[in-house]
C-alpha positions, 0 to 999 in steps of 0.5 A: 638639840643637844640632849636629842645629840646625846640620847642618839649618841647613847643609843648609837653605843647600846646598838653598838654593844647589842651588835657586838654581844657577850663575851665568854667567861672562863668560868662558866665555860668550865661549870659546863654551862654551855653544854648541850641538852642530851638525849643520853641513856636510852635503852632499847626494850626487848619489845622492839617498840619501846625504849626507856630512860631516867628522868632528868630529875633522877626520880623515875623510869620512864618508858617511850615509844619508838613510833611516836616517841611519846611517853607510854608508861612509867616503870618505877618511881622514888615517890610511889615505890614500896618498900626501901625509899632511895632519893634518885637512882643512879642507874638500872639493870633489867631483867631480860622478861622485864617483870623485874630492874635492878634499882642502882644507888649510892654509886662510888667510882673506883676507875674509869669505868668500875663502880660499886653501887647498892642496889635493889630489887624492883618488881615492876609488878607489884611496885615494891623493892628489895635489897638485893644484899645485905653484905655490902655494895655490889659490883656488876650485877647480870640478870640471868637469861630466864630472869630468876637469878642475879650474879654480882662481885663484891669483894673480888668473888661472885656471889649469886641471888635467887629470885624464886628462892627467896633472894637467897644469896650464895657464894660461888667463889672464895679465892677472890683477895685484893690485889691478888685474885679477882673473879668475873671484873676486871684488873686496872688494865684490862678494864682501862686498855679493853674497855670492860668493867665485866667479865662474867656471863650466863649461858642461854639455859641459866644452869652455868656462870662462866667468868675470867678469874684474874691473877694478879698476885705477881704484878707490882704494886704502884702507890701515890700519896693522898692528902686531907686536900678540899672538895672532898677533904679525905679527913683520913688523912688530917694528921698524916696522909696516906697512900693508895696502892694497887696493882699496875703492871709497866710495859715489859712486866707481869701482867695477870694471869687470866683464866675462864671457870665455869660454874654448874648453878644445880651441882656447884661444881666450879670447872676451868676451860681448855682454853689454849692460851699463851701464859702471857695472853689476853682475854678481852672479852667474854660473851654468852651467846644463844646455844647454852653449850657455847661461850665466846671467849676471845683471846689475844697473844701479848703483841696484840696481833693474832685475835682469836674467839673460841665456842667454850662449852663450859660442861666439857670444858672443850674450846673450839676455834671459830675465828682468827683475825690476824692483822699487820702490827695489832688489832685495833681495840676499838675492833675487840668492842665492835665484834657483835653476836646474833642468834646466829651470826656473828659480826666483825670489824677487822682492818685486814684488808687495809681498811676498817671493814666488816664481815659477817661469819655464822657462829660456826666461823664460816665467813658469809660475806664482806659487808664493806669494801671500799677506801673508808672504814667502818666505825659503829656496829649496830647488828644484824637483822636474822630476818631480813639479813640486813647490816645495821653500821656506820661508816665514813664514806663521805670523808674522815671527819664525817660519821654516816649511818647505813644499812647494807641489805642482803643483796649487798645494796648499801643505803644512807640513813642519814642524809645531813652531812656531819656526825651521827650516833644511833641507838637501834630498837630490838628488830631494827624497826627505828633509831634513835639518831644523833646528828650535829656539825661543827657549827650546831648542836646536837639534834636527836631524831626518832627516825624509821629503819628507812631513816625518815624522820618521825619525831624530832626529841631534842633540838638544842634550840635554847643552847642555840639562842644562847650562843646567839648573843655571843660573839663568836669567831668562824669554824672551818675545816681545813686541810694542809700538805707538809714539806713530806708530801703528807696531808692532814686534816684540821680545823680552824677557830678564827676571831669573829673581828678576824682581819686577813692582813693582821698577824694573829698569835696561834694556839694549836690543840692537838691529841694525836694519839693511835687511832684517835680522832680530834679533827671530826665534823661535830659539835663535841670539839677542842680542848673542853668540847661544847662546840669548841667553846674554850677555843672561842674564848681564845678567840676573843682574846685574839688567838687563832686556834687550830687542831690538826690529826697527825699521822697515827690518827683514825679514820684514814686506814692503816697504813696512815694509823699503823705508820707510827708504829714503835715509834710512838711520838716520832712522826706525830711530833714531826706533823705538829711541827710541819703544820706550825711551819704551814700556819707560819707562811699564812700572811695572817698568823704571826709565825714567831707566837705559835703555841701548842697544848694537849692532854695525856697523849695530847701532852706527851705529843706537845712535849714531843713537839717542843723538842722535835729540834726546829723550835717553832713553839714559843711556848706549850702546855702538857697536861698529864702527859706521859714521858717516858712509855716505860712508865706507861701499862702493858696493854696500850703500850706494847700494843703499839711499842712491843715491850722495851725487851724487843724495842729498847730503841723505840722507848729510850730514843723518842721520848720527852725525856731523852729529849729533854736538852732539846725543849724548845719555847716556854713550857707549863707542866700540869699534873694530878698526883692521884693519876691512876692512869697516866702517874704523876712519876711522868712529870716528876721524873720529866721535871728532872730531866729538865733540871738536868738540862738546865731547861727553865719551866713551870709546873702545877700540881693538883691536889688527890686529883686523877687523870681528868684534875676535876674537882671544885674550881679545880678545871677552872683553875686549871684552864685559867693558869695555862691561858694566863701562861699563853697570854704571858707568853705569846702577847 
């Protein structure tokens, strides 16, 4: 009787332990193992029927089709091809008739987005491969329209192959010099703050190359220090460490100034456009578009409020405006993305009307149409169909936090493609006859759906179901969203991450995550949330250890129109800081969250907005963490800064006043600093000169400082030791 007692005893505990499940690791958090499968890559082939991706060993090209969503071919594979022998490939450029791909390997990032790679030419024909240089690694190679020529940079100049020639190689400039001329790339701060890592084009012929040619000569130098450091050890640097230098121009210096050249591939005459431009302008972007005598070309004067794009013909050099979009404070940059060319129209987003809307222009600059007209915005362009008149886009219509696909037809009928309410990407077939469609919600990973244009669903590609069982056997507190209303009479959206054992009569302990930054969404219905993504998986790690977790989008954030996105203009950091404060004073009067042990982090602007709010002057935080966070927008580059800010020249007040530093008297709470000294973006100078101040104020804190590393301190167990110490911080602080 008594063994039978304790055998039901054990058992009774494994039921117990079984019920209760696992419990999460820090470290398998950061190793990424709680990732969900993607879908990622695909590209749409010119047929309209097909689609292609790289294996997920690296090894091969493979080619799908868009009405079954069955393989269909293979287009290049590492075992079989002739020629050169590469171990994966890292990436493929194809050839506009797809006869031939440009086989990517040995990439080496230089920032967010630039890289330079060897590649290689496939011809898909007769299986075999070519170097597509023999003098170094290239940038940004372009398959001309016709298909039988390849433009690339290295070493700041364009260099041009021709295929029919036998790959013979020339150079088409030779002014291009580090750190003082760059042709058809972009500088550091155009590639950061105008997402692009090209600016070089063909004309639809293929007889001209047209490209901004960048001066950087008068913009000042910035340099950090780099170490031997591990995992990589830059042995370099074993007896004396060196330095990295590089043009980055502040908010209020010279930036680049920037030009547009044409060059006549049969005569090799090089020609520089009429385009009237302020010398201190920008031009975002460049592209080709069907009439071989026009290249758009955009242009934004300094403040970053008046877009204009021209028709460049790059045999006159005339430049012909066809639309200006000139917008309250700024255009948006996520707007210069956006702008789509057709055969014949062209599609922009513009937020003109107060909301982010779209509207279709032939390529004369005539507006045909306003796509959109309503109290939410636009947030994806995918085109527009010539033969139908159909706009494909996505929109929030259901709400802030929700991305749905639509198309809007002729007539201005709008329809749903996407039915489940949460967050949807899609990736278009040439013709618009399927997508692609990536759906997910807060509580379910990503699904991938082949669907048709009507958006029935053909084939469903990836589920996520073994990430799902996964999670299964964890236990996991409740996601929700909520909504709050501050002491102002402002509402903000925000979402809550509460312990699975969450009593309502406990007092929790609270860490707000936040980013908060202009136009910036962390408060959305999908799986990609909180501070490591992955379903908010570090925010469920919390969790276990008793925290409440909650993000809440201050003013200046997205999706809510331009008023709520524009209102922190010149004041960055003022009102967002306040409505992080506000929303720490909401959760305090909860009867479930301890108001004495509410703490606050944030990453990049995350960290300058949690600094922010840590010395806002109310002192509800009892502790934060910054993590490269910027201090001072003086310290910051021209682009993001005066876009938002002006230069300090015309706003003195908005930089010296609201900043961490000129608050640094007011740090209230218990403060970690964390910072890698190889930050191109964000520099270690934030941290270095903000720790002084601190000192200077007689503030007591703490800070790390990582080893060569950049804006994302990645690396080695370098993010598991870097998530590690600030939760120990929080739990030293807050328990």
């Amino acid at each position: 009787m008594k063994r039978i007692s304790f055998m039901c005893a054990a058992l009774l505990a494994v039921t117990a332990q079984l019920l209760a499940g696992n419990k999460l690791d820090l470290q398998s958090i950061t190793k990424g193992e709680f990732r969900s499968e993607e879908f990622a890559e695909v590209r749409a082939a010119a047929d309209g029927d097909t689609y292609t991706q790289i294996s997920s060993d690296g090894k091969r090209i493979v080619r799908y089709s868009f009405k079954t969503g069955k393989q269909v071919g293979v287009l290049f594979d590492v075992n079989t091809v002739r020629g050169k022998k590469i171990e994966a490939v890292s990436g493929y450029v194809m050839s506009p008739d797809g006869r031939n791909i440009l086989i990517q390997t040995e990439k080496k990032p230089i920032y967010r987005r630039s890289f330079t790679a060897v590649y290689y030419i496939f011809n898909v024909q007769n299986n075999k491969m070519v170097p597509l240089s023999d003098g170094g690694p290239q940038q940004e190679p372009l398959f001309s329209p016709d298909g039988t020529q390849i433009a690339f940079v290295r070493g700041n100049n364009i260099h041009l192959v021709k295929l029919l020639y036998d790959n013979a190689e020339s150079q088409v400039t030779k002014d291009g010099k580090r750190n003082e001329i760059i042709n058809g790339i972009p500088d550091w701060v155009n590639e950061e703050e105008f997402g692009i890592s090209s600016s070089m084009v063909f004309t639809a012929d293929s007889r001209q190359l047209v490209w901004v040619r960048y001066d950087e000569s008068q913009v000042k130098e910035y340099s950090f220090q780099l170490f031997c450091g591990m995992n990589p050890a830059k042995d370099e640097f074993k007896a004396y460490p060196g330095f990295y230098t590089y043009k980055y121009p502040v908010a209020g210096e010279d930036n680049s100034k920037v030009s547009v050249l044409s060059f006549d591939i049969k005569s090799r005459q090089t020609r520089t456009m009429k385009l009237p431009l302020d010398a201190d302008g920008y031009i975002p972007r460049i592209v080709m578009t069907s009439d071989p005598a026009k290249v758009a070309v955009f242009t934004l004067n300094r403040r970053q409020d008046d877009l204009k794009i021209y028709m460049v013909n790059p045999l006159s050099t005339v430049c012909q405006l066809v639309i200006e979009d000139k917008v309250d404070k700024y255009v948006k940059e996520a707007n210069v993305q956006g702008v789509v060319f057709t055969d014949k129209h062209i599609l922009m987003p513009s937020d003109r009307d107060g909301y982010n809307h779209l509207y279709l222009y032939n390529q004369n600059g005539q507006l045909l149409r306003q796509i959109v007209n309503g109290q939410y915005e636009v947030t994806d362009v995918y085109g527009y169909d010539e033969s139908t008149g159909d706009v494909y886009y996505a929109a929030n219509q259901l709400g802030p936090h929700d991305k749905q696909v639509y198309v809007s037809r002729r007539n201005g009928k709008i329809e749903r493609l996407t039915q489940q309410a949460g967050y949807n990407n899609a990736v278009f077939s040439a013709g618009f006859k399927y997508f692609i469609n990536q759906w997910s919600d807060m509580n379910t990973p990503q699904v991938y759906t082949l669907n048709s244009n009507t958006g029935k669903v053909i084939e469903t590609l990836v589920d996520n179901k073994a990430l799902r069982d996964k999670l299964a056997g964890y236990t996991l507190g409740t996601k929700e969203l909520i909504k709050l209303t501050t002491s102002e009479g402002i509402e903000l959206n925000g979402w809550m991450v509460k312990p699975a054992s969450f009593n309502p009569d406990k007092e929790y302990p609270v860490i707000m995550y936040q980013y908060g930054g202009p136009g910036s969404q962390q408060v959305l219905n999908r799986w990609a949330i909180g501070m490591s993504g992955q379903g908010a998986v570090l925010e469920q790690f919390l969790a276990q250890q008793g925290y409440i977790c909650v993000c809440i989008d201050n003013r200046g954030t997205g999706g809510r129109g331009a008023e709520f996105e524009k209102c922190t203009y010149l004041r960055l950091g003022e009102l967002e800081a306040r409505d992080q404060v506000e929303a720490a004073l909401w959760l305090g009067k909860q009867t479930y969250v301890d108001a004495n042990r509410i703490g606050i982090w944030g990453w990049s602007y995350g960290g300058f907005n949690t600094l922010m709010s840590m010395s806002e002057g109310r002192g509800v935080f009892r502790a934060g963490v910054a993590i490269a966070p910027p201090v001072s927008w003086r310290f910051y580059d021209t682009v993001y800064t005066e876009r938002y800010m002006r230069t300090p020249r015309e706003n003195p007040s908005g930089y010296d006043e609201v900043c961490p530093i000129a608050r640094a008297g007011k740090l209230s709470g218990a403060l970690l600093l964390c910072h890698g000294m190889a930050d191109d973006n964000v520099h270690f100078r934030n941290t270095a000169e903000y720790s002084e101040a601190l000192v200077q104020a007689d503030k007591d804190f703490r800070e790390l400082i990582y080893t060569n590393r950049n804006h994302g301190i990645y690396g080695g167990n370098t993010r598991n030791h870097l998530f590690r110490q600030a939760l120990n911080f929080f739990n030293a602080e807050m328990k």
